[in-house]
N, CA, C and O atoms as a Tinker XYZ file with bonds, in Angstrom:
   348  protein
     1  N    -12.271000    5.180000   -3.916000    73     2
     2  CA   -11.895000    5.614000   -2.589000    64     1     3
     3  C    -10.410000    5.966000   -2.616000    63     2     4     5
     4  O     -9.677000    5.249000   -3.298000    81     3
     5  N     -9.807000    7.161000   -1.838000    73     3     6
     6  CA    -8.600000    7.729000   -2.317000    64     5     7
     7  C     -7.636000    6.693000   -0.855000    63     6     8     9
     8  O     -8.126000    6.164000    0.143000    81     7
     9  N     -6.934000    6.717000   -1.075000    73     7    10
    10  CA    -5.673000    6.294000   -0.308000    64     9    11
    11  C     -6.199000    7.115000    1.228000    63    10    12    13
    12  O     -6.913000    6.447000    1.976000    81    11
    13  N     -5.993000    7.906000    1.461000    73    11    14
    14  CA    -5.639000    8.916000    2.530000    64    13    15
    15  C     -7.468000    8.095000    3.248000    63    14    16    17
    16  O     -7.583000    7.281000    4.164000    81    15
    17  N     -8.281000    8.552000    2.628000    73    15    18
    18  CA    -9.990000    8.039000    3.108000    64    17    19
    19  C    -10.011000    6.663000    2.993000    63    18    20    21
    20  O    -10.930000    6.239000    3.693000    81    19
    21  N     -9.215000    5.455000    2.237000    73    19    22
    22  CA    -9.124000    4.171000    3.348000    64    21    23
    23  C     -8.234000    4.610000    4.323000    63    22    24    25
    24  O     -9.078000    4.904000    5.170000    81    23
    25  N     -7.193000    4.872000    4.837000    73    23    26
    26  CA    -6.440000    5.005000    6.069000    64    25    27
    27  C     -7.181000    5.316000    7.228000    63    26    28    29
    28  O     -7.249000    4.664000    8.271000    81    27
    29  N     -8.066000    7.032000    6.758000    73    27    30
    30  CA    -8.842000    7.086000    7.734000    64    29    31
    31  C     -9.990000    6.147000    8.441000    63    30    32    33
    32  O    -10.145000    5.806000    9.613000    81    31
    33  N    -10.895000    5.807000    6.974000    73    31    34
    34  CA   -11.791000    5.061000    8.007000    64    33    35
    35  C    -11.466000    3.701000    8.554000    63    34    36    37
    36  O    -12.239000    3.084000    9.287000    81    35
    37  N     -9.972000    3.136000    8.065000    73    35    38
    38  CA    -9.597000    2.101000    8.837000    64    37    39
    39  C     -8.883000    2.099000   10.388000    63    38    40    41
    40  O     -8.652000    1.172000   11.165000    81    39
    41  N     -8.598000    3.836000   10.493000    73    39    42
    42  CA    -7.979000    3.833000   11.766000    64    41    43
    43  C     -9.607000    4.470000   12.323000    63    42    44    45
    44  O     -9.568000    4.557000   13.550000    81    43
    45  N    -10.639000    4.811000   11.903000    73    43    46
    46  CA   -11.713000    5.195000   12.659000    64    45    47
    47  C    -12.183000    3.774000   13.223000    63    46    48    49
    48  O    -12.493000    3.726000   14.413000    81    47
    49  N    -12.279000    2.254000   12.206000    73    47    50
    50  CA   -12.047000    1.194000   12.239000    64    49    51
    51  C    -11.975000    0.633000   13.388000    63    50    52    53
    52  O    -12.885000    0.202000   14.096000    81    51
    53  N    -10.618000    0.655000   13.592000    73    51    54
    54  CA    -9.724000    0.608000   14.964000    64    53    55
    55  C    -10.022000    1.276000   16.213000    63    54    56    57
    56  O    -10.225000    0.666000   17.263000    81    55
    57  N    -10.045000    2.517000   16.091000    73    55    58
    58  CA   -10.746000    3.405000   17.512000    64    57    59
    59  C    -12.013000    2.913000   17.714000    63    58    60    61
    60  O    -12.209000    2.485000   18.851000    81    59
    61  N    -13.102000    2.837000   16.797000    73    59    62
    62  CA   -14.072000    1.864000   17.264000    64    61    63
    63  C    -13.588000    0.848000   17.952000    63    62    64    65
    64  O    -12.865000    1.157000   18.899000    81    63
    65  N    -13.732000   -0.028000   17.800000    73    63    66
    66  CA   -13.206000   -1.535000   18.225000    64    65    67
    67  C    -12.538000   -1.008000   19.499000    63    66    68    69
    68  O    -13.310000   -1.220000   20.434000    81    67
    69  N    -11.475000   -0.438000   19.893000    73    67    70
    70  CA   -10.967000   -0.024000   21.079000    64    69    71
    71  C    -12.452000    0.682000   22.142000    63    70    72    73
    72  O    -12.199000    0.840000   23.337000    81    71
    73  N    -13.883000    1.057000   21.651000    73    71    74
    74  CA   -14.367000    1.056000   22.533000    64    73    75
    75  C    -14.260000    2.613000   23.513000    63    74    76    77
    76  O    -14.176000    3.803000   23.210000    81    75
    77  N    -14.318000    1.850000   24.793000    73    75    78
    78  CA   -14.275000    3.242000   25.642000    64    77    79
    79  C    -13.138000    3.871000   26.388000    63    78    80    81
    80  O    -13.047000    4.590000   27.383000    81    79
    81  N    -12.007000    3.134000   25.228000    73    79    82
    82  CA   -10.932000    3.616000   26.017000    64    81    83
    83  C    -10.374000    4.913000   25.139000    63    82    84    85
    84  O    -10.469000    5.178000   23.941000    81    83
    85  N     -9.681000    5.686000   26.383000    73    83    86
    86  CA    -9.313000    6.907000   25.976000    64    85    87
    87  C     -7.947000    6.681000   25.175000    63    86    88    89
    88  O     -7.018000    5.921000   25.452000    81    87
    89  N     -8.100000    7.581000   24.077000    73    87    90
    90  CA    -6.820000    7.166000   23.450000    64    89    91
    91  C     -6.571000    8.531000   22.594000    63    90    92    93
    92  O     -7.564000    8.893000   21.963000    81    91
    93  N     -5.194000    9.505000   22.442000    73    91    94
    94  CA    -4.730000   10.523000   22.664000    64    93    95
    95  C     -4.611000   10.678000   21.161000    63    94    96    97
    96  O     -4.694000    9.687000   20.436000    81    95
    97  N     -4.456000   11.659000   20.767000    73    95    98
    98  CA    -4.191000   12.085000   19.491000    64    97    99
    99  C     -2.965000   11.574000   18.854000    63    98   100   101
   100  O     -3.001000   10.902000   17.824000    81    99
   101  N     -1.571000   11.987000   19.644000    73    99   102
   102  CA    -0.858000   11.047000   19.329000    64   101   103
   103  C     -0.828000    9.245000   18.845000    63   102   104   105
   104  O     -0.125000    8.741000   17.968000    81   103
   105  N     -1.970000    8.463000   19.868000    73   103   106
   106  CA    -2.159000    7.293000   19.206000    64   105   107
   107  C     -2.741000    7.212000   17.828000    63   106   108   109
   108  O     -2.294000    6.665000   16.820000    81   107
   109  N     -3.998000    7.980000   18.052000    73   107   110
   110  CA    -4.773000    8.537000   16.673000    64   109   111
   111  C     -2.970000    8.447000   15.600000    63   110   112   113
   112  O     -2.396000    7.479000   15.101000    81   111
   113  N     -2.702000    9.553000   15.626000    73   111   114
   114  CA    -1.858000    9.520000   14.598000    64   113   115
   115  C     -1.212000    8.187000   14.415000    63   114   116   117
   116  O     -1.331000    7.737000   13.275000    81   115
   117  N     -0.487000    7.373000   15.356000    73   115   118
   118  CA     0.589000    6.383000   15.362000    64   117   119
   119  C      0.076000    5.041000   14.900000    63   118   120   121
   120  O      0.841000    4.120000   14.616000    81   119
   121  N     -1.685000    4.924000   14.808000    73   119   122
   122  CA    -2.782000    3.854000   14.533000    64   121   123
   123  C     -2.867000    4.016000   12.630000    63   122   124   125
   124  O     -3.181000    3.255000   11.714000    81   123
   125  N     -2.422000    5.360000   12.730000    73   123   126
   126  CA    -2.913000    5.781000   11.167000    64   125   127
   127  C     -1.336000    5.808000   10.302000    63   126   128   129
   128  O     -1.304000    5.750000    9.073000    81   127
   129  N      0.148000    5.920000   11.303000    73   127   130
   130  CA     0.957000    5.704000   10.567000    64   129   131
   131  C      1.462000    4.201000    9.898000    63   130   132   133
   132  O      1.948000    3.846000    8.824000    81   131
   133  N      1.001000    3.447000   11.350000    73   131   134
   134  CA     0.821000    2.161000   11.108000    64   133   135
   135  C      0.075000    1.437000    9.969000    63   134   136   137
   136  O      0.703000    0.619000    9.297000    81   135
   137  N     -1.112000    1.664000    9.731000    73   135   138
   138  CA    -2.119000    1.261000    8.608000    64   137   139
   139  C     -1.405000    1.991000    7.185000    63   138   140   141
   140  O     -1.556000    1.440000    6.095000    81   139
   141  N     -0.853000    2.896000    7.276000    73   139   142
   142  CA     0.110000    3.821000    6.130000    64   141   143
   143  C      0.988000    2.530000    5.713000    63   142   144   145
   144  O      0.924000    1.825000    4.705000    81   143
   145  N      1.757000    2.475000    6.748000    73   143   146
   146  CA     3.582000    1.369000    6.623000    64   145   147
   147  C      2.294000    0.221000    6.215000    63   146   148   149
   148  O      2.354000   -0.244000    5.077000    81   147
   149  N      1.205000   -0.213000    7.069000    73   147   150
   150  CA     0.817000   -1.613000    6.213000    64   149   151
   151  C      0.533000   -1.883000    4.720000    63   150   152   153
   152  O      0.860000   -2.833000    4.009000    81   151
   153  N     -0.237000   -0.663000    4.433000    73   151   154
   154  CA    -0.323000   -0.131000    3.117000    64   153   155
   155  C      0.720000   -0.378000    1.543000    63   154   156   157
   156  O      0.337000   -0.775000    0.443000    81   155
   157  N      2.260000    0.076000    2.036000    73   155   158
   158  CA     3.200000    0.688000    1.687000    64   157   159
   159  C      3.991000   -1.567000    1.095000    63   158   160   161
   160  O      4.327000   -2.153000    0.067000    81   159
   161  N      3.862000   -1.883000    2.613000    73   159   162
   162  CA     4.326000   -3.461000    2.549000    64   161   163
   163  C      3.262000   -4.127000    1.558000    63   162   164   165
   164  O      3.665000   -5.039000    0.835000    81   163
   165  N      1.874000   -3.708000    1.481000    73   163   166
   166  CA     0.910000   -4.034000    0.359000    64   165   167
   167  C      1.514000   -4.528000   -0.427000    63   166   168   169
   168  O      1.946000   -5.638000   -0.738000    81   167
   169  N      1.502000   -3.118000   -0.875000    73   167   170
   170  CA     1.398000   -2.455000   -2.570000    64   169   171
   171  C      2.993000   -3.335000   -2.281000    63   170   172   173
   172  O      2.792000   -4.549000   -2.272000    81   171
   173  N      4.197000   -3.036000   -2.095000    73   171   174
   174  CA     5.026000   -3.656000   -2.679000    64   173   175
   175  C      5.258000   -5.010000   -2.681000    63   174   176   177
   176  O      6.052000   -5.471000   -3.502000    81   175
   177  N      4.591000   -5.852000   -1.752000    73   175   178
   178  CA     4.403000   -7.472000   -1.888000    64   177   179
   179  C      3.561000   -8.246000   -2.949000    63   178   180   181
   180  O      3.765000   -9.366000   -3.418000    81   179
   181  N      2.288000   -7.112000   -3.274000    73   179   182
   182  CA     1.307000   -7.691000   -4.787000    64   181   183
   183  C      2.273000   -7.255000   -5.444000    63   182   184   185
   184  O      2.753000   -8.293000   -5.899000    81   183
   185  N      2.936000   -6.364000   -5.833000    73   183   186
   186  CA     3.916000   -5.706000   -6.938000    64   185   187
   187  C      4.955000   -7.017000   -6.931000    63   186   188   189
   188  O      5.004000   -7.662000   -7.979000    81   187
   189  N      5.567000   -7.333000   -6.108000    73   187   190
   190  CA     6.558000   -8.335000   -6.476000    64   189   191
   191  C      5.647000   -9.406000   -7.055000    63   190   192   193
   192  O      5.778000   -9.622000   -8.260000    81   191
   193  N      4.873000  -10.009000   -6.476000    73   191   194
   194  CA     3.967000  -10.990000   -6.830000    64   193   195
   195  C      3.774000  -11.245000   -8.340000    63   194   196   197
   196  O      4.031000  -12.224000   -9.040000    81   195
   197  N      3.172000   -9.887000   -8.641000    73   195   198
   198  CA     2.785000   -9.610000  -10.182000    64   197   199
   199  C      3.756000   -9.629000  -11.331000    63   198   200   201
   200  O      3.545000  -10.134000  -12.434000    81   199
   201  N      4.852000   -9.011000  -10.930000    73   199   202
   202  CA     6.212000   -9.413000  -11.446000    64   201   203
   203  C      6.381000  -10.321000  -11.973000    63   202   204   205
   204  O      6.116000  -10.611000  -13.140000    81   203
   205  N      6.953000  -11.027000  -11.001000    73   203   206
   206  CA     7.165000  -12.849000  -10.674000    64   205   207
   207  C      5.660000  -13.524000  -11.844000    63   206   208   209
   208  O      5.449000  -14.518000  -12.539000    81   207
   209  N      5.235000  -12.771000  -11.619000    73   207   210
   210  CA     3.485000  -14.144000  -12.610000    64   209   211
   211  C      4.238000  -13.503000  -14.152000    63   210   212   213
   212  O      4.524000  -14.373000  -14.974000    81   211
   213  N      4.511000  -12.215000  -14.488000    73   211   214
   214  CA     4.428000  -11.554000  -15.647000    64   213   215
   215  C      5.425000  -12.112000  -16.334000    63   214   216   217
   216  O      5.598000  -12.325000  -17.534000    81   215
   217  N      6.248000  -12.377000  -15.068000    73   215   218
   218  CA     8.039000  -12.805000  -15.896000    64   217   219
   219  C      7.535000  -14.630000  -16.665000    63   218   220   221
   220  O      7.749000  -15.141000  -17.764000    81   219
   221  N      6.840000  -15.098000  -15.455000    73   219   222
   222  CA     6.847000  -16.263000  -15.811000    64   221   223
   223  C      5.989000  -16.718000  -16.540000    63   222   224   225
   224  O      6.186000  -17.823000  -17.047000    81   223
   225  N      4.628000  -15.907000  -16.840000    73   223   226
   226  CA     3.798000  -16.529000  -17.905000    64   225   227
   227  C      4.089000  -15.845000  -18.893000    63   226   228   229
   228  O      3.388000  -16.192000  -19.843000    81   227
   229  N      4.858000  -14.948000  -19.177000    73   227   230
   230  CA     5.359000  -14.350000  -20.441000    64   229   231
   231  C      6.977000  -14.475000  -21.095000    63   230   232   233
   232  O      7.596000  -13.678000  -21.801000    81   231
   233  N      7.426000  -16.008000  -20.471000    73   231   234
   234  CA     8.636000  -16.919000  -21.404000    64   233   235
   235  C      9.123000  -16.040000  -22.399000    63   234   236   237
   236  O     10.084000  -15.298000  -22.194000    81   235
   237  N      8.370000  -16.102000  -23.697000    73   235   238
   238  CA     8.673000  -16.159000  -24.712000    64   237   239
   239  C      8.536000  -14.445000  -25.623000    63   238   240   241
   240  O      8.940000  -14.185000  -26.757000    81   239
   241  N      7.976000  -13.711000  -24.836000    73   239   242
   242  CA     7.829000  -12.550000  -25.119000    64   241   243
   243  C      8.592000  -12.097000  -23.844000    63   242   244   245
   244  O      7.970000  -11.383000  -23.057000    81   243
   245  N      9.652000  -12.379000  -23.608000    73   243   246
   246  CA    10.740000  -11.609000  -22.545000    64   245   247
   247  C     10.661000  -10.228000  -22.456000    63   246   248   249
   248  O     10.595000   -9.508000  -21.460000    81   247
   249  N     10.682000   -9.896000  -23.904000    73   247   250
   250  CA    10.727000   -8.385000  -24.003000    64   249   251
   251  C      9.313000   -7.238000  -23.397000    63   250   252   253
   252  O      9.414000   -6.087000  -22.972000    81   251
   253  N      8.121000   -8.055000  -23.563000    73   251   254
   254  CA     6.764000   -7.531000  -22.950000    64   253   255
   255  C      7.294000   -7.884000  -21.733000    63   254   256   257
   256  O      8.049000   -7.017000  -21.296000    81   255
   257  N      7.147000   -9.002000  -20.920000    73   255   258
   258  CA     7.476000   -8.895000  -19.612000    64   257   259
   259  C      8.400000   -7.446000  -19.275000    63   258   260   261
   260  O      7.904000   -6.550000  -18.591000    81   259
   261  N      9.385000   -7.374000  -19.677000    73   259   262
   262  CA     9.917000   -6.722000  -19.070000    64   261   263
   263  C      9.837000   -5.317000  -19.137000    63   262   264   265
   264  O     10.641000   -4.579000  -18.569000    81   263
   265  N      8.859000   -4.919000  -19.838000    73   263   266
   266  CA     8.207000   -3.805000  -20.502000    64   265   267
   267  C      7.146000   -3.105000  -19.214000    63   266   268   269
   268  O      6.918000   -1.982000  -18.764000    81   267
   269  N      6.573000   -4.862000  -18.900000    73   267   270
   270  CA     5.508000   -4.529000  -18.198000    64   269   271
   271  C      6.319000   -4.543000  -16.563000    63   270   272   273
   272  O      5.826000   -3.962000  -15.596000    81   271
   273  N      7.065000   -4.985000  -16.531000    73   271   274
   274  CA     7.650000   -4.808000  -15.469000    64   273   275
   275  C      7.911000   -3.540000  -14.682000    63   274   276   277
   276  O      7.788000   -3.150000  -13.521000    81   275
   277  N      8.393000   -3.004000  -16.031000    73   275   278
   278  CA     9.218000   -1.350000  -15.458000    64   277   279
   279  C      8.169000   -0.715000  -15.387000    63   278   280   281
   280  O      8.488000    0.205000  -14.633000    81   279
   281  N      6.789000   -0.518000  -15.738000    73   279   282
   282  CA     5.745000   -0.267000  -15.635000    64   281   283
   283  C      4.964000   -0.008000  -14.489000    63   282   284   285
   284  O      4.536000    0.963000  -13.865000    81   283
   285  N      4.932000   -1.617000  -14.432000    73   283   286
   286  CA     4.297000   -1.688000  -13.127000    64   285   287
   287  C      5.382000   -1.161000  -11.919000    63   286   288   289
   288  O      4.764000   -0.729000  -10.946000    81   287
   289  N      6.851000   -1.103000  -11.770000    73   287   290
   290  CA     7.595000   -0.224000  -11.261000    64   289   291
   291  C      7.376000    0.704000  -10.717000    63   290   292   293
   292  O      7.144000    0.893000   -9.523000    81   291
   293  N      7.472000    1.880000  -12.191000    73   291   294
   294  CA     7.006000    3.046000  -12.415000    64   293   295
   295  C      5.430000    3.460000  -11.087000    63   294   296   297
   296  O      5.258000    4.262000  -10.169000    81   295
   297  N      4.760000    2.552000  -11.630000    73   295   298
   298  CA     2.978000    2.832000  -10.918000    64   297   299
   299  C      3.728000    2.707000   -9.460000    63   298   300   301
   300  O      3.798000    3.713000   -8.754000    81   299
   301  N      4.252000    1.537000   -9.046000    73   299   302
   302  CA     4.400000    0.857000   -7.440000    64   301   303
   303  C      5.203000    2.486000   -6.648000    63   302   304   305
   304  O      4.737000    2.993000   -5.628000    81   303
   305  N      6.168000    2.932000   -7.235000    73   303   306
   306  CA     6.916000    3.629000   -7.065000    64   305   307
   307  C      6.285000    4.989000   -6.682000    63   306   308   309
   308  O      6.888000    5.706000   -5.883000    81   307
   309  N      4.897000    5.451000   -7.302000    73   307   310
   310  CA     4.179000    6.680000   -7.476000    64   309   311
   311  C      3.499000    6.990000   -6.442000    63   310   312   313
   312  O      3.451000    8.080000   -5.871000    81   311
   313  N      2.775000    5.679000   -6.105000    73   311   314
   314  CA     1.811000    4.688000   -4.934000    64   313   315
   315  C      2.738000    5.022000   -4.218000    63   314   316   317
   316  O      2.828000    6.238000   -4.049000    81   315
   317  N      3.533000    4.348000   -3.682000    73   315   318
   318  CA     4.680000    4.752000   -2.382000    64   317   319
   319  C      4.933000    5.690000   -2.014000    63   318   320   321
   320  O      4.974000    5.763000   -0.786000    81   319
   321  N      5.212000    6.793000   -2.703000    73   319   322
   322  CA     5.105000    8.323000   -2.976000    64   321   323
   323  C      4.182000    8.891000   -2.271000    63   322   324   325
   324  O      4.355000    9.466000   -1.196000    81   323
   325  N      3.267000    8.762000   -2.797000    73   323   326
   326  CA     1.858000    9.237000   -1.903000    64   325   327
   327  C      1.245000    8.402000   -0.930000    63   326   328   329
   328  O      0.096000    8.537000   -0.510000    81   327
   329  N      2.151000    7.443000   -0.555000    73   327   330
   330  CA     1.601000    6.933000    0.964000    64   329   331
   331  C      2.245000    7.257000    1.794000    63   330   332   333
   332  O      1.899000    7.411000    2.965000    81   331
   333  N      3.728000    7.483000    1.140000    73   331   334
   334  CA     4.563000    8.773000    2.583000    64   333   335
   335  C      4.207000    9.944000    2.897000    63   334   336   337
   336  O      4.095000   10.578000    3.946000    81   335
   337  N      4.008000   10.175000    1.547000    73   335   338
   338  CA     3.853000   11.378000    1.296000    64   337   339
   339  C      2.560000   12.030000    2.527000    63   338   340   341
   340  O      2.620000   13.120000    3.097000    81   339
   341  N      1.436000   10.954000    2.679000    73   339   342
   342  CA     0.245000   10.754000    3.748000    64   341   343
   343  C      0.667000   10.955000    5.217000    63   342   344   345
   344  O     -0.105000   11.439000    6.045000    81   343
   345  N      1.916000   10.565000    5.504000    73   343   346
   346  CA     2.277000   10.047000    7.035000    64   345   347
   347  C      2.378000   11.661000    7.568000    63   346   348
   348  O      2.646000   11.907000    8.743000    81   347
């Protein structure tokens, strides 16, 4: 499932659940920039997360950690990219 098609069907999601109330295109959009920015805080809170595990269960091979670090960087960084890139 691509980035852009979870956003949507999570803000279709949402307009469900809201029911029978009328709600303007503008919200439409502002429901879907929102779920974007939640997205965005995701990806970079597992990214720190993963970090933090890589640094610390990999002591002794410092040099892989930090290999995998810039890596996973690199990916987090690409991801972010194309979730603005969405808004």
């Amino acid at each position: 499932m691509s980035v852009q098609s979870s956003i949507d069907d999570t803000t279709e999601s949402i307009l469900a659940a809201l029911g029978e109330q009328d709600v303007s295109e503008a919200q439409k959009e502002e429901i879907a920039k929102i779920v974007s920015q939640l997205l965005v805080k995701t990806v970079e809170k597992t990214t720190a997360n993963q970090m933090k595990t890589a640094a610390n269960c990999c002591g002794p091979e410092l040099d892989l950690a930090h290999q995998i670090r810039e890596e996973m960087n690199r990916r987090k960084e690409l991801l972010i990219s194309n979730l603005k890139a969405l808004r």
